[in-house]
C-alpha positions in Angstrom: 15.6 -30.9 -61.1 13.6 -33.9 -59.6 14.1 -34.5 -55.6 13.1 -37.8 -54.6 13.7 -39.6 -51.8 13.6 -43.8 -51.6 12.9 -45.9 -48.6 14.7 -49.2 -49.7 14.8 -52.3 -47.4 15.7 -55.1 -49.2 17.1 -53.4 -52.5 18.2 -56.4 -55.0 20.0 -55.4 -58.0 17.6 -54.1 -60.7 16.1 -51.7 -57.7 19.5 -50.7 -56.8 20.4 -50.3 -60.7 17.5 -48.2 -61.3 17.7 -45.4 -58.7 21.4 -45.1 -59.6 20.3 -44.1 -63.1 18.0 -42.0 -61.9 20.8 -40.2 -60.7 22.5 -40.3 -63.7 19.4 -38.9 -65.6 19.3 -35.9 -63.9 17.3 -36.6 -60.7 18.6 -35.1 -57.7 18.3 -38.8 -55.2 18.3 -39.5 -51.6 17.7 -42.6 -50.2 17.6 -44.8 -46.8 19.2 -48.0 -47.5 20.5 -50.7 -45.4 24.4 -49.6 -44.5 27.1 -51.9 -45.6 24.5 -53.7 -47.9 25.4 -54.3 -51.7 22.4 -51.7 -52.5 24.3 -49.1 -50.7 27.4 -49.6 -52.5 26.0 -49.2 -55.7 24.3 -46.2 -54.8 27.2 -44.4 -53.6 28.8 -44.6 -56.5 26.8 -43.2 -58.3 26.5 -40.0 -56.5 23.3 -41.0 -54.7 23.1 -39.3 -51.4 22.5 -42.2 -48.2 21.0 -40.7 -45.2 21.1 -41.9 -41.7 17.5 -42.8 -40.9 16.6 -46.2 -40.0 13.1 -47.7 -40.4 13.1 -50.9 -38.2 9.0 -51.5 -37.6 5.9 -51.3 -38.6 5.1 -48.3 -36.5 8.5 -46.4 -35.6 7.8 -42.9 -34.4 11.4 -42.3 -34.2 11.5 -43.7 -37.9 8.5 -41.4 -39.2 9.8 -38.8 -37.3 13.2 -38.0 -38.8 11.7 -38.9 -42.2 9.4 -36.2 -42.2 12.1 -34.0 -40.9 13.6 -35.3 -43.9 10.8 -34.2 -46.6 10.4 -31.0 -45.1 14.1 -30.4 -44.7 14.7 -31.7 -48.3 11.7 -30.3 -50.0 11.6 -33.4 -52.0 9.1 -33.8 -54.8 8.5 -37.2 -54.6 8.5 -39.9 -52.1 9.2 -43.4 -53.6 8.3 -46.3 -51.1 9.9 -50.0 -51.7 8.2 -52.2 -49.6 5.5 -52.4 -46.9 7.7 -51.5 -43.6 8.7 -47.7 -45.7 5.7 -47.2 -47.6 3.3 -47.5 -43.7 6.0 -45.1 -42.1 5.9 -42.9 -45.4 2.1 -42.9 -45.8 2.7 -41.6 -42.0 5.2 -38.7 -42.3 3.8 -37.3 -45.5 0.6 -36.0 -43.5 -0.2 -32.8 -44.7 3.1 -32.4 -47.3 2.7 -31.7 -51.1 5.2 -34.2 -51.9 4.2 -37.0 -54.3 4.1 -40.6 -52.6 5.2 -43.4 -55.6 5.2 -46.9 -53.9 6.3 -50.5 -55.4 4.3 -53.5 -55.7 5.5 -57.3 -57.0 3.4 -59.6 -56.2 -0.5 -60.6 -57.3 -2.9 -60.8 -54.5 -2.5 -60.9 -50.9 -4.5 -57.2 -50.7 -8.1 -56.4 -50.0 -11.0 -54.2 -49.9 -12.4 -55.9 -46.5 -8.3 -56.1 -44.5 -7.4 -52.8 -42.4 -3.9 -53.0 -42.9 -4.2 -53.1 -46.5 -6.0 -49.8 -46.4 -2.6 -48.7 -44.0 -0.4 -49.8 -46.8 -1.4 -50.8 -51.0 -4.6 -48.9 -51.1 -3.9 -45.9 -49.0 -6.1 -43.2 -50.7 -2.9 -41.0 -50.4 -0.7 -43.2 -53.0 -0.2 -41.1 -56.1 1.0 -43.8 -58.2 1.9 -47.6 -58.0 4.4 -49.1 -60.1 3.3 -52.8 -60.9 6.0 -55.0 -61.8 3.8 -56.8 -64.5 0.6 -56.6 -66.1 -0.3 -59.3 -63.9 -0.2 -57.0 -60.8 -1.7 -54.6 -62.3 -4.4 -56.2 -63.4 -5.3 -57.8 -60.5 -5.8 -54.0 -58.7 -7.9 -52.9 -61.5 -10.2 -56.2 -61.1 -10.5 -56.1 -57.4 -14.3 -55.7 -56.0 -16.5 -54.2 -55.1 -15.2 -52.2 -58.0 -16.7 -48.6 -56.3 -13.8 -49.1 -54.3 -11.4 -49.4 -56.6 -8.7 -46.4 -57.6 -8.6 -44.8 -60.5 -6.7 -46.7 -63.2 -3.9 -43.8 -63.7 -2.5 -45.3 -60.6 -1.6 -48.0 -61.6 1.7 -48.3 -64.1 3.7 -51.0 -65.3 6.8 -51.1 -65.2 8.6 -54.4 -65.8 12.1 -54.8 -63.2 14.7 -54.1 -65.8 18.3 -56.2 -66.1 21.8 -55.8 -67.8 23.2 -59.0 -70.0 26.4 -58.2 -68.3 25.2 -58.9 -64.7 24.9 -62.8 -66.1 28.7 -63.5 -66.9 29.5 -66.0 -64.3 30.8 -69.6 -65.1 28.0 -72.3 -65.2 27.8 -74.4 -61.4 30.1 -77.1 -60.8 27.5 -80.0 -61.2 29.2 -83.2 -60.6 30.3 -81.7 -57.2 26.5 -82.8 -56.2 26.4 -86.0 -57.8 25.2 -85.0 -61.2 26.6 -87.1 -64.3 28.0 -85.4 -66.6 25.9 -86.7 -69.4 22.9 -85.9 -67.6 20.1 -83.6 -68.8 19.7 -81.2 -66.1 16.4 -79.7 -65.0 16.8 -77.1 -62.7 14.3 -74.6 -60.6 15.0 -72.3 -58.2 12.7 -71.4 -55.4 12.2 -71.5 -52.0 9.5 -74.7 -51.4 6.4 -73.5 -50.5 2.9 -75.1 -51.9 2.3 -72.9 -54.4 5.7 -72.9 -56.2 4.6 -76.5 -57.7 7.8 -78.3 -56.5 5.9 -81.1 -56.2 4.4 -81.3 -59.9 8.0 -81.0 -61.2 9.3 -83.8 -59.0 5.8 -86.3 -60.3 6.9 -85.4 -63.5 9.9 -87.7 -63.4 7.5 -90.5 -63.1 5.9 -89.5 -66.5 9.5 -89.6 -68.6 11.1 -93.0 -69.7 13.2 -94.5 -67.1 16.3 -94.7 -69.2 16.5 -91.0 -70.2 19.4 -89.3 -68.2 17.1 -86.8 -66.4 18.4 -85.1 -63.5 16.4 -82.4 -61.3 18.6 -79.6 -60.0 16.2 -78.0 -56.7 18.3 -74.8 -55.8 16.5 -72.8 -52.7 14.7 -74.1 -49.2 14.0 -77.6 -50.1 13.0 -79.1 -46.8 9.4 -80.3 -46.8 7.7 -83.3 -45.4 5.8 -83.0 -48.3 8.4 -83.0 -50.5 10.7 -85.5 -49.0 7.3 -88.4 -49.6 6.8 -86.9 -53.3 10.7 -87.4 -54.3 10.2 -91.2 -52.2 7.5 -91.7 -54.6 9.1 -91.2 -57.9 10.7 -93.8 -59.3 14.5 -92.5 -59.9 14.6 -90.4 -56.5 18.5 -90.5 -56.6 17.8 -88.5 -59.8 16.6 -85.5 -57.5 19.5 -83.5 -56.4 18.8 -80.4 -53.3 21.8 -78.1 -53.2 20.1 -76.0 -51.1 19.9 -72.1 -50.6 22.6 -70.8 -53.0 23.8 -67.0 -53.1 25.3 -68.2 -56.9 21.7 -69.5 -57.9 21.8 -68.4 -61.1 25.3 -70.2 -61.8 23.1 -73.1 -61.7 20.7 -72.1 -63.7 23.3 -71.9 -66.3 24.5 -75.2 -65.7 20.9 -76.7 -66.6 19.6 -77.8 -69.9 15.7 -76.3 -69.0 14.1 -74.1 -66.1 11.2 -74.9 -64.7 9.1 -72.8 -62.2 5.6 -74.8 -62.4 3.7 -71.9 -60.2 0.3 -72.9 -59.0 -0.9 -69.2 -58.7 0.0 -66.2 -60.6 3.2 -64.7 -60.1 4.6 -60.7 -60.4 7.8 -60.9 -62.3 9.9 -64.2 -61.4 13.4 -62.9 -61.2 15.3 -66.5 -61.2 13.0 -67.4 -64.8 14.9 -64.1 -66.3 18.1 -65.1 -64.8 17.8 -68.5 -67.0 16.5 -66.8 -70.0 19.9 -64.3 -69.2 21.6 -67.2 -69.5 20.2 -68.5 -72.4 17.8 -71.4 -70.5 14.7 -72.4 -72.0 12.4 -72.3 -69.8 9.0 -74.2 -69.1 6.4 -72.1 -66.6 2.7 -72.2 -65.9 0.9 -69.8 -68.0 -0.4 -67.4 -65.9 0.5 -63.8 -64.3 4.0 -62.1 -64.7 5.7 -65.7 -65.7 3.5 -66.0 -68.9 4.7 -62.2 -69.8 8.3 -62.8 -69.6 8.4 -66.1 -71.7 6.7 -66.3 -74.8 4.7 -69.5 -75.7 6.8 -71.5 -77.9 9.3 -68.2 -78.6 11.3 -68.0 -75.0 9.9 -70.9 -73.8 7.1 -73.0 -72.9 3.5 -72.7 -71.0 1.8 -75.7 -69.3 -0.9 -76.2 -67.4 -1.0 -75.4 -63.3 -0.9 -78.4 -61.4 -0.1 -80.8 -64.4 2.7 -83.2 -64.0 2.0 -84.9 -67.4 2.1 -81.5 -69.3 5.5 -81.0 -67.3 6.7 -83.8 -68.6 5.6 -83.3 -72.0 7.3 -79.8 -72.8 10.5 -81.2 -71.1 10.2 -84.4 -73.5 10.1 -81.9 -76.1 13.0 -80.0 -75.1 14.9 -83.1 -74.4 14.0 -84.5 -78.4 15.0 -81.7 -80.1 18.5 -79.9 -79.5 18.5 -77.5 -81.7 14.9 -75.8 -80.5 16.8 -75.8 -76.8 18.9 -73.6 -78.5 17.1 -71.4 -80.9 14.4 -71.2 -77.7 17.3 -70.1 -75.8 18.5 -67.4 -77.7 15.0 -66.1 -78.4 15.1 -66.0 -74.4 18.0 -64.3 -74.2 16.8 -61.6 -76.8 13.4 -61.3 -75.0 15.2 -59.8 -72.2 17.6 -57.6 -73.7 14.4 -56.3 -75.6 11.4 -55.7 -73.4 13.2 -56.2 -69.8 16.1 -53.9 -70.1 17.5 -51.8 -67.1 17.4 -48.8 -69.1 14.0 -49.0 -69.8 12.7 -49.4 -66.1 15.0 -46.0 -65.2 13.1 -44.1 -68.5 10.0 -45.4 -67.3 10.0 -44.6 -64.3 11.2 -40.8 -65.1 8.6 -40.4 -66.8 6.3 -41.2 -64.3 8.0 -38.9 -61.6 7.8 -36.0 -64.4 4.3 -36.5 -64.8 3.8 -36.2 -60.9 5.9 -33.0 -60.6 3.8 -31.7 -63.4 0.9 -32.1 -60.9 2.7 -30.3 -57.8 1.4 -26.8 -57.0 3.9 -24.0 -58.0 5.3 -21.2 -55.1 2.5 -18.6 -57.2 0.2 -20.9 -56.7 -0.3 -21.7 -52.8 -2.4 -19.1 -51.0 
């Protein structure tokens, strides 16, 4: 049997989904979660065993302490790191331990060669294997320079974030209760705004579609921008532009839209609210780059435009908004694409398989002097 203990901060569903079917399959699990937290719930019912350590910084001696008290105690196999706070503080404890040291990594860039602390966390020398969240991430590691630096490529897996269809049964969002018509053709994103998200784009691209077509856009997330508030000034319908704000029930909303749009300026790892739409049978319109450009399939699940072109926004909504019945067959496809390639119970096989090819490497009691 497999030991393996996780270090999970934030935990959202899919994480929490797949280290309780790691249980299920077999692996004997341990893991330091948040208590009270939805995470923890889910893994103690299934059987998942919730220890009392908290990690609350960077550095925590008491943290790295009891955690290595932990691995030794344990005798744990593997060590599987979700984020930066558990993987430093694991890289930490595992000093001198044969346990295996698996770590997570979503997001493309923001890691390199010539930055101390990413040496202290995504390129520590004593990370066994990585588990990218898309080829995108993945990529990126095996194209970093000077490549001499570089790890070997076996470190690096993908392994896309796996979901369950039945985690996306709620009731589409209310929309008139935030001054949407009920005729109106609802373009919604979700995100919180930051530059790089391309808010900004998606709100010019109102100025680009014929004044009389009933096009509302739905902004679920952090919306408050001095940016943002000139751009939505600018356009010419801006009572067309409806901010809901940060919503728990985001992907209700999605499911109350007619497209998603997440118009990305830089590559993303795996954006979780474009396969909530596609869940929810959404056809969705994203740049066509990183981890967004895997998940919907050009003219399949979706549609690919341009970074940083309002006009090709525009465009691939125009087309959605002509032609009903490709909403729907794209929306199906969507729905398909995840059931298909972005299943739960593919992430937990996956990810077996890498901890059985690790154990595989472990030295056996006849083998240590």
């Amino acid at each position: 049997m497999i030991k393996v203990l996780c270090i999970l901060q934030d935990a959202d569903r899919p994480t929490a989904a797949t280290v309780a079917g790691l249980q299920r399959r077999g692996c004997e699990m341990a893991a330091i979660c948040p208590p009270g937290s939805k995470a923890a719930e889910t893994l103690g019912e299934a059987g998942v065993r919730l220890l009392d350590i908290a990690i609350v910084k960077r550095f925590d001696r008491a943290g790295t302490r009891a955690l290595r008290e932990e691995l030794v105690r344990g005798g744990y196999d593997i060590l599987h790191a979700f984020g930066n706070r558990g993987l430093e503080n694991g890289i930490r404890a595992l000093r001198g331990l044969p346990t295996r040291l698996v770590t997570y990594r979503g997001r493309v860039g923001n890691v390199g060669f010539f930055d101390p602390i990413s040496w202290m966390r995504h390129l520590s020398p004593r990370i066994d294997r990585m588990i990218c969240v898309s080829d995108a991430v993945r990529d990126f590691y095996l194209g970093m320079r000077p490549a001499f630096l570089r790890a070997p490529a076996e470190r690096y897996v993908r392994i896309y974030k796996g979901h369950d269809l039945a985690w996306y049964d709620a009731a589409p969002a209310d929309l008139g209760a935030f001054g949407i018509p009920a005729d109106a053709f609802v373009v919604a994103s979700v995100a919180n705004y930051r530059p790089h998200k391309g808010i900004d784009y998606l709100v010019r691209a109102l100025a680009h579609l014929p004044p009389d077509w009933p096009v509302h856009l739905l902004l679920v997330g952090k919306m408050q921008a001095p940016e943002l508030e000139r751009g939505i000034a600018a356009v010419p319908v801006p009572e067309r532009v409806h901010r809901v704000g940060y919503r728990a029930d985001a992907p209700a909303f999605a499911a109350a839209s007619d497209v998603f749009v997440l118009p990305s300026t830089i590559p993303e790892g795996l954006p979780r609210s474009v396969i909530e739409a596609m869940a929810y049978r959404r056809p969705c319109i994203v740049t066509g780059f990183g981890g967004a450009a895997e998940l919907v399939e050009n003219g399949v699940s979706g549609l690919h435009v341009p970074p940083g072109d309002s006009s090709a926004i525009a465009n691939a909504i125009a087309t959605l908004y002509q032609d009903p019945e490709r909403r729907v067959r794209i929306g199906e496809a969507a729905r398909r694409r995840i059931e298909k390639d972005f299943n739960i119970e593919h992430t937990i096989e996956q990810t077996l398989e890498v901890y059985r090819s690790l154990v595989a490497q472990l030295p056996r009691a006849g083998d240590i002097a």
